[in-house]
N, C-alpha and C positions, 0 to 999 in steps of 0.2 A: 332121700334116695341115695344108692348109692352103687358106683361102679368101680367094677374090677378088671384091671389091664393085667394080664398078669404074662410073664416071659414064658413061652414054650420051654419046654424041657430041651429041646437041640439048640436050640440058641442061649441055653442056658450053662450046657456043659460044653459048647465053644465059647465061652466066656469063661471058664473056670481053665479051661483047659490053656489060654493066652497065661493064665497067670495072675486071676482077678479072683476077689472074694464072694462067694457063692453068699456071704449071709448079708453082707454089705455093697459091694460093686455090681453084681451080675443081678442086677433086677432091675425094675422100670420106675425111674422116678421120670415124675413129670417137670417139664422145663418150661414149656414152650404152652400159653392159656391163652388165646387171643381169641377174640369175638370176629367173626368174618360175616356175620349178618343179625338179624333180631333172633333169631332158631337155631343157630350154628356157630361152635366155636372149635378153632381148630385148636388141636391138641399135640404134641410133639413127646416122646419121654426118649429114656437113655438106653433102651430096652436091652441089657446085658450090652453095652457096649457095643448096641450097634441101633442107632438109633431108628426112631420108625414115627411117623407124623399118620396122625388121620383126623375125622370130623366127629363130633360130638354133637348129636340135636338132645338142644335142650330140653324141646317136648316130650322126650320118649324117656332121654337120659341113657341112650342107649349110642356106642361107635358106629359109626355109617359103613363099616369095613372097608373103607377104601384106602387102603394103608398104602404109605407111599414113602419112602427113601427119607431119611429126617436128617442125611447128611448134607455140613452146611446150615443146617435150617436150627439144630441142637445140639448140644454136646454128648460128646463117648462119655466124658467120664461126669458123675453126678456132682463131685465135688471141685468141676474146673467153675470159673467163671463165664458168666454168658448174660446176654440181652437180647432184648428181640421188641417189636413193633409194628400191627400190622398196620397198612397202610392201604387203604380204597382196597384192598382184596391181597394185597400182595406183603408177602411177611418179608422183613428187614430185618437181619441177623449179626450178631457180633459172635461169633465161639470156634472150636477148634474143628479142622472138614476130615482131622485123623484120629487113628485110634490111639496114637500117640502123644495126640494133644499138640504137638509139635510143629503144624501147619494152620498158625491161626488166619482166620476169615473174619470179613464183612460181607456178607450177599442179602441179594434177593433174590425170591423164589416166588413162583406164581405159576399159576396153567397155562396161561398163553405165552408167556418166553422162557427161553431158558434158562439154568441161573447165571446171575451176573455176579462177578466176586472181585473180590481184589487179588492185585498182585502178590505170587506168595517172593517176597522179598523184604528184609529187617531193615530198610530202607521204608517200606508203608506198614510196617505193624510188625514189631521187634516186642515179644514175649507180652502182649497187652493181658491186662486183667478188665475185662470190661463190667459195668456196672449199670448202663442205661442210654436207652435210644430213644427217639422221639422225631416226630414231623414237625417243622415249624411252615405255616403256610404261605411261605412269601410270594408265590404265584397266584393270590387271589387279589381280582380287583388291580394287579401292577400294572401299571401306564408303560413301563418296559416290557412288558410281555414276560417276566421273569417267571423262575418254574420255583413250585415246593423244595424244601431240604429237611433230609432227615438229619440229623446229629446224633453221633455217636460219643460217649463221654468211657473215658478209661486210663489205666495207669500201665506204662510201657518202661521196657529199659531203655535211658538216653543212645540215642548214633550221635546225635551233635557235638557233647562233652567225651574227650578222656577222662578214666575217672579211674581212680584204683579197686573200685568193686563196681558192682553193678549199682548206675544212678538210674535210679525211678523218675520218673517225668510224671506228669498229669494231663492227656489231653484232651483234644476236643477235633472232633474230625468231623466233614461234611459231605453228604454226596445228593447229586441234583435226581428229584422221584422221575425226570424224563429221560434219563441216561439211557444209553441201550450201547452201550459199549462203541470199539472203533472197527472199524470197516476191515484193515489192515493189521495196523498197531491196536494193542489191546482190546483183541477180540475176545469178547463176554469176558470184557474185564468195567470196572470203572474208568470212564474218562474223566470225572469231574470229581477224583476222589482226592481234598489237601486235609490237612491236619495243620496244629497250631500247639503251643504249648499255650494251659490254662493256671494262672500264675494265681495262687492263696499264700500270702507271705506278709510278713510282719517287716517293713521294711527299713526303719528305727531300729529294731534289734537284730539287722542282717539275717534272721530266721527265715525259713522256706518249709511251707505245708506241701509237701510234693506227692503225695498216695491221694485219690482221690477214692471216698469209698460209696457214694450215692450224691444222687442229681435227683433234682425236682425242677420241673420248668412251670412258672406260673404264667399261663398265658393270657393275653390280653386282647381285645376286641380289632388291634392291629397289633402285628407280630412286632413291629418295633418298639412296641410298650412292654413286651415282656420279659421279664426276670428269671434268669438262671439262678438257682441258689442249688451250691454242693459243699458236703462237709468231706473234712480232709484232716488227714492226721501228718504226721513225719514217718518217712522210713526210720528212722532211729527212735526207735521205739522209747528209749530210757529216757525222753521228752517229757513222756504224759501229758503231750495234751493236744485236744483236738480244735477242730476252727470251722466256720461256717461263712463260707463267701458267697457275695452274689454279682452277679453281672449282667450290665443290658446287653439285650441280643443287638441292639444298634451298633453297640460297641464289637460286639462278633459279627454284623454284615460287614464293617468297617473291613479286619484284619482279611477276612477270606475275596473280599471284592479289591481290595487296594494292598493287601499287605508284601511287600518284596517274599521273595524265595532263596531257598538253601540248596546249595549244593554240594554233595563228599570232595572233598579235598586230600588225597593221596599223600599222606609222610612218611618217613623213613619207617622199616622193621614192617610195614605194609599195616599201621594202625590209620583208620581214617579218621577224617575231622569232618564236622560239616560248618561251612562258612557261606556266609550271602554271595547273592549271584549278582554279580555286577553288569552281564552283558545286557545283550539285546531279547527282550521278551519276544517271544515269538505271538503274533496276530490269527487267530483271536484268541484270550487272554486262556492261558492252561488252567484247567478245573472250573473254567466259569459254568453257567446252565445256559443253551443256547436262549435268549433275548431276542427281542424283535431286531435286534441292531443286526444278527445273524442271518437271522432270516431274510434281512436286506441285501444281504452278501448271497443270498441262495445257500445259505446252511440252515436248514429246516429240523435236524439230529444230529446226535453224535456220531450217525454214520458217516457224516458227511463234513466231518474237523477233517483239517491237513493232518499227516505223519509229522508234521516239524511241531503242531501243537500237541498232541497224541505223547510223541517220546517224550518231549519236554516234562509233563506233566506226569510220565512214568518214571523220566529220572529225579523232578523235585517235587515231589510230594510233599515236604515238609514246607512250611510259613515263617520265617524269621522273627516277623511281628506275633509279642504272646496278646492271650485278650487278659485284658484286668480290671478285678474287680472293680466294683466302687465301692469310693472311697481312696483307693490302692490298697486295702486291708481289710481283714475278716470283720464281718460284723458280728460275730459273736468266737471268743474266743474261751476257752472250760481248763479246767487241768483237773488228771487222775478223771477225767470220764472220756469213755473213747464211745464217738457217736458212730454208729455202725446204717444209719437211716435217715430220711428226712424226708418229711412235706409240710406242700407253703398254703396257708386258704388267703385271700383276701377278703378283707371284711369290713364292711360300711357300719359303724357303730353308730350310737345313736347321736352322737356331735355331728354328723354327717361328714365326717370323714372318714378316707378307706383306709387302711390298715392291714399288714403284711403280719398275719398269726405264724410262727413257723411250731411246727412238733417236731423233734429230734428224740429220735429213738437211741437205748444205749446198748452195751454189751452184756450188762447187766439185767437185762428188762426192762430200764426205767424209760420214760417217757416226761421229757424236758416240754414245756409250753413258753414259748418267748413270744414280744412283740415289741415288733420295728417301730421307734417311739420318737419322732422330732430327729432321723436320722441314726438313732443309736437303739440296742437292742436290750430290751429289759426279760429276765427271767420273773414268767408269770408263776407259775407251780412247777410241782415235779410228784410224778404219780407212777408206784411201784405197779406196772401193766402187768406182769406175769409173776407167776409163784415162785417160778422158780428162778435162781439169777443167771438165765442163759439169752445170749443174744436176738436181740429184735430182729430181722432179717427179711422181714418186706414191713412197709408203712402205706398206708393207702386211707386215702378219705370218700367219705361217700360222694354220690352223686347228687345228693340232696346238699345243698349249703346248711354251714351250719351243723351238720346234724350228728354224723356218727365219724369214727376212725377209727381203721382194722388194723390191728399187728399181727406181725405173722411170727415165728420162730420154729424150730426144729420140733417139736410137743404139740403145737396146735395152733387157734387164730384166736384171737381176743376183742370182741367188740368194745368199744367205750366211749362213751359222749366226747362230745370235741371240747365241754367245757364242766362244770362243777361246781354251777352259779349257789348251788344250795346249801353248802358246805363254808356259807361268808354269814355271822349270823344278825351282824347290823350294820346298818347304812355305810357307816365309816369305812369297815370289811370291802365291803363289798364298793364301793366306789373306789376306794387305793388298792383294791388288786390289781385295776389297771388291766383287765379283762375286758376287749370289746365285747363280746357274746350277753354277758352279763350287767344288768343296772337294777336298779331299786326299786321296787313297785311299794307304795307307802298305802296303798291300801289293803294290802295283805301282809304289810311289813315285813317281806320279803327280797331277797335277792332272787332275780329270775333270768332265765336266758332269754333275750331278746328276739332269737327266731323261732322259741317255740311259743311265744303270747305274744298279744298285742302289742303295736307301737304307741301305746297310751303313758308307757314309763318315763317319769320326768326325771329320770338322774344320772348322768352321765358316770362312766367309769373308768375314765381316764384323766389323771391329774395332771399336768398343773391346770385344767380348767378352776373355773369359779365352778364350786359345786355347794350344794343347799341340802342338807338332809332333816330332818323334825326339830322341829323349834322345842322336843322335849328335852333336845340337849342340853338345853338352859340350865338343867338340874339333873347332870349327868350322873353317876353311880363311883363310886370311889374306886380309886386306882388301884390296881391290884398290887401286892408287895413282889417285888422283882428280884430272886436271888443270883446271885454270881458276881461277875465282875461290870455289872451294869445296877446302878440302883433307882431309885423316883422317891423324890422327896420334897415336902411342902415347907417351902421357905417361911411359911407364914399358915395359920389353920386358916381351912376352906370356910367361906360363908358362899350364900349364895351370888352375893357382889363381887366376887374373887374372880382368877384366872386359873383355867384347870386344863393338863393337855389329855388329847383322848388317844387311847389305842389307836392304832398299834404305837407303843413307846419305842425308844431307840435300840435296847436291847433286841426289841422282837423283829429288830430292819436286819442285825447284821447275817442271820444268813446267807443274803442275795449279796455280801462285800466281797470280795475275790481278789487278792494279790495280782498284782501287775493287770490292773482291767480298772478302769472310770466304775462311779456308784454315784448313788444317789440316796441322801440321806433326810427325813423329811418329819416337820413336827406339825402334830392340828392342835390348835390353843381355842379354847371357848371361853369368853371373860365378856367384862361389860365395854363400851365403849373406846377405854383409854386400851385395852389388852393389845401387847408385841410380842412379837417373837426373838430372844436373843438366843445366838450360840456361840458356844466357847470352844475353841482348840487349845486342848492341852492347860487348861486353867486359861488362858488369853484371849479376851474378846475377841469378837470378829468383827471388823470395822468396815469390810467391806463389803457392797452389795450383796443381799440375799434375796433371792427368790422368793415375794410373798404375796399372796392373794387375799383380800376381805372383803367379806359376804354380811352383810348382816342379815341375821337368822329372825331378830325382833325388833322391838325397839328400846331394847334393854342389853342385848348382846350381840356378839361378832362373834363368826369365825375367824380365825386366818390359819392360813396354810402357806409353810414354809420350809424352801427348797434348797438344800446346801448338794451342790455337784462338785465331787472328791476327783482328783486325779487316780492314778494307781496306788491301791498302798503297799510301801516298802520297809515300815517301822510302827512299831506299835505307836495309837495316838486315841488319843480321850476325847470324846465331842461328848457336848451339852450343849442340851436347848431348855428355855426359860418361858416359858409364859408370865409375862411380865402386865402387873395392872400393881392399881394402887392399891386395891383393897386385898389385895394377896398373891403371892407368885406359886409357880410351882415349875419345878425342874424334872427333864431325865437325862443320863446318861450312861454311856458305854463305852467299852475301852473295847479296840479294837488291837489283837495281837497276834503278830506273825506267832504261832507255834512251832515246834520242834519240827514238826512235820514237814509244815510250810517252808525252812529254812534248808531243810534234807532235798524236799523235792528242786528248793531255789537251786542248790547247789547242783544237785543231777541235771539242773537245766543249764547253769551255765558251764558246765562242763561239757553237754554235749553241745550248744553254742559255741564252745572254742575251736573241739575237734571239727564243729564242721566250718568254721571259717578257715583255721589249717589247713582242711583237703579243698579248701577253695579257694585258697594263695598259694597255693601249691600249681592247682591246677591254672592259676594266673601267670606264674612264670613261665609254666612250659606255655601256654598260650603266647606271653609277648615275647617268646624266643624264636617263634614261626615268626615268617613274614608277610605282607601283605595277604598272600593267598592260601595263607594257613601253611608254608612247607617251612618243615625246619632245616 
């Protein structure tokens, strides 16, 4: 089926005639797709810069014509930034309420009240680029009586820092789904609306991921189990490189329930500063969601706050306390790819543990697979999602676990499985991809997805377990010849009583090795009995512990698998692993080497590292020149 909005002609040449492009601007893109029941979804477009909201039934596929004012609720312009969320019936909005863009909003909109918005002041939302909204449901089941919160995630220009250009922030703002603004003070406005800075930083190399460009919330069966993960790049672009943090929401009830407040601080030539508020907080706590503790007081809404907590809360909006990741640091850090998307699935593999799948979408169309592994992040695959190399710009996964994930771009949508079990074509493959979804069905000698067959598959897909694949290994196939700066060679010829290692060899690891990022480098040896594992650095034994596992597959042979975990590399260096037995060894290895490239981009990173510590000793001095209460 298919339907057509399309802009009247009078709304179309008062859109041209503003000074907007008739082929490009002055038409109706859609912004605004939310579901408002099983049959109806509401729809919102930009309709020549002046936008217009109506209902869609899905049965008919036809507009309900009940078109209604979409300011507020979408943006004028099609290429501003915006978010939205609907909520029990009622849409929650981040975008511009002008046609100048000029006057950015948070509201909500609903039939039964009226809208509620925020303050238009650069004090609650100074130039934001928003990115993603969401409810998280802290009023179910609370023994406080506490109410839902939606979250709003977006990238702002700093009020707190002097800066000599405009500094970008990353934040994270909240407001309570029972607000109904103040009686007096901030009438149909939020009362409960703070913001917080959300901190992705490398904090070893004094670096700061400060643009956030997408949020996924992985939510959990209690809101305090669930996981923010957002990927984030530099405003200084000549970086290259993007990052993926995550953070508990326990850690974000923490800063918005307990975290001190900022206040503007007035310096000479009339620049302000914002610095913490050392007085006395005003009762009951500004921006909180009225509680049973309120209701004790006979404050039942927000109509019903004091003027002294109302102002307070319209003069310090801002949180002092930032939220931060865990960890304190990105779990997944890329250079030269800029991730423009992300979603998280959790997923119970067949070792019966859960597991955090992330997909990061790029600008290029690619489509990155990772998985949160013993606390650190392994890249699974990387799959070229669209033809053409233009950015991914929505990601979304089905409703089915497991099962599909939708990219969107400016061209079109792209279905694609969540995973690619089929494409591993033995045991070994398919066990060290290290793919939950996927494990080894040895009756069809196959690699299969586990949610779409049976739980009958005995082979885990996630290493370092003990893992067991056909005892045909015994008399495995001869190693392939490996050319380049990596080779495999038999220290001694193969019999059947010998040591032989199996794919993938060390050459074929080092795609997943990354400069300035932890790896993981790993040998499978199949030999008789006496069979080890040695590796060398750089020609030099390794004398210290290494990670190894052994199985035995018969009563004639072993596996082992073994695990060498690399720091960062920042110089070319040579590993080799040995399958050691008596009756014959066999070796590989690979030299790992910074290129030209790698050194080009090293240097454009620490260049832009210096300038930005420079403007941030800079801006230290003028700071310890003010005194206590920020005045110089």
């Amino acid at each position: 089926s298919q339907l057509l909005w399309k802009v009247p002609e009078n709304d179309m040449s008062m859109c041209i005639l503003k000074g907007k492009s008739k082929e490009t601007d002055c038409r109706n893109y859609i912004r605004v797709l939310q579901v408002l029941d099983e049959d109806t979804l509401y729809v919102c477009g930009t309709h020549a810069f002046q936008p217009v909201c109506d209902y869609l039934s899905l049965q008919s596929f036809r507009l309900q014509d009940r078109a209604e004012d979409g300011r507020g609720k979408c943006s004028f312009d099609p290429a501003q930034s915006f978010t939205s969320v609907m909520v029990d019936g009622e849409l929650y909005s981040g975008t511009a309420y002008n046609f100048l863009g000029s006057e950015p909003i948070i509201s909500r909109s609903s039939l039964s009240q009226s809208l509620l918005r925020t303050e238009y002041s650069t004090s609650w939302l100074n130039e934001p680029s928003f990115v993603f909204a969401d409810v998280i449901r802290e009023g179910q089941n609370s023994p406080d009586g506490d109410d839902d919160k939606i979250y709003y995630f977006f990238t702002e220009v700093s009020v707190e820092y002097e800066f000599f250009g405009k500094l970008l922030i990353p934040r994270i703002a909240r407001v309570c789904k029972g607000d109904l603004g103040g009686q007096r003070t901030l009438q149909k406005k939020w009362t409960s609306f703070l913001k917080a800075k959300l901190v992705c930083s490398m904090p070893e190399l004094n670096f700061v991921f400060n643009v956030v460009h997408d949020v996924f919330i992985l939510k959990a069966p209690h809101w305090r189990d669930t996981v923010i993960y957002g990927v984030f790049t530099s405003q200084w672009g000549n970086v290259g490189l993007s990052a993926v943090c995550a953070y508990n929401m326990s850690s974000v009830h923490e800063v918005f329930t307990k975290g001190k407040y900022m206040q503007k601080a007035t310096v000479e030539q009339s620049h302000t500063k914002w610095v913490r508020f050392n007085g006395i907080t005003p009762s009951p706590r500004p921006g909180a969601c009225i509680s049973n503790l309120n209701r004790m007081q006979s404050i039942n809404s927000s109509l019903q706050l004091p003027d002294k907590t109302l102002q307070f809360v319209k003069d310090h909006p801002l949180l002092e306390d930032p939220v931060l990741p865990i960890g304190n640091g990105p779990r997944l850090v890329t250079k030269d790819i800029n991730y423009t998307q992300i979603a998280v699935q959790r997923v119970q593999a067949l070792d019966g543990n859960i597991h955090h799948v992330i997909f990061t979408g790029t600008d290029k169309g690619l489509l990155h697979k990772s998985l949160v592994l013993e606390g650190e992040v392994h890249t699974v695959e990387e799959i070229q999602l669209l033809k053409n190399t233009e950015p991914i710009k929505t990601l979304l996964l089905s409703s089915q676990v497991a099962r599909f994930l939708y990219a969107g771009s400016d061209s079109g949508v792209v279905q694609s499985p969540t995973a690619f079990c089929e494409k591993y074509p033995s045991c070994v493959d398919c066990v060290l991809a290290r793919d939950p979804y996927c494990a080894w069905d040895p009756r069809s000698a196959s690699c299969l997805n586990i949610f779409q067959h049976d739980h009958t598959l005995v082979f885990v897909s996630l290493p370092p377990f003990p893992v067991s694949c056909s005892a045909s290994w015994a008399v495995p196939p001869s190693p392939p010849s490996l050319p380049g700066s990596s080779s495999s060679s038999s220290s001694s010829s193969w019999s059947l009583a010998g040591a032989r290692l199996i794919p993938p060899l060390l050459r074929e690891q080092s795609w997943s090795v990354h400069p300035h990022q932890a790896f993981l480098l790993f040998c499978l040896a199949l030999g008789p009995r006496d069979v080890s594992v040695e590796w060398h650095i750089n020609g030099q034994k390794l004398e210290t512990p290494v990670t190894e596992y052994r199985h035995v597959v018969s009563h004639d042979a072993v596996l082992v698998s073994s695990w060498l975990r690399e720091e960062a590399l920042n110089k070319g260096v040579q590993y080799e692993c040995t399958a050691v037995s008596a009756a014959g060894s066999h070796a590989s290895r690979v030299e790992l080497r910074l290129d030209s490239r790698g050194k080009l981009w090293h240097a454009r990173w620490r260049t832009a590292l210096t300038d930005h510590n420079t403007l941030l000793q800079q801006w230290k001095k003028a700071w310890e020149s003010c005194d206590g209460q920020g005045v110089l």
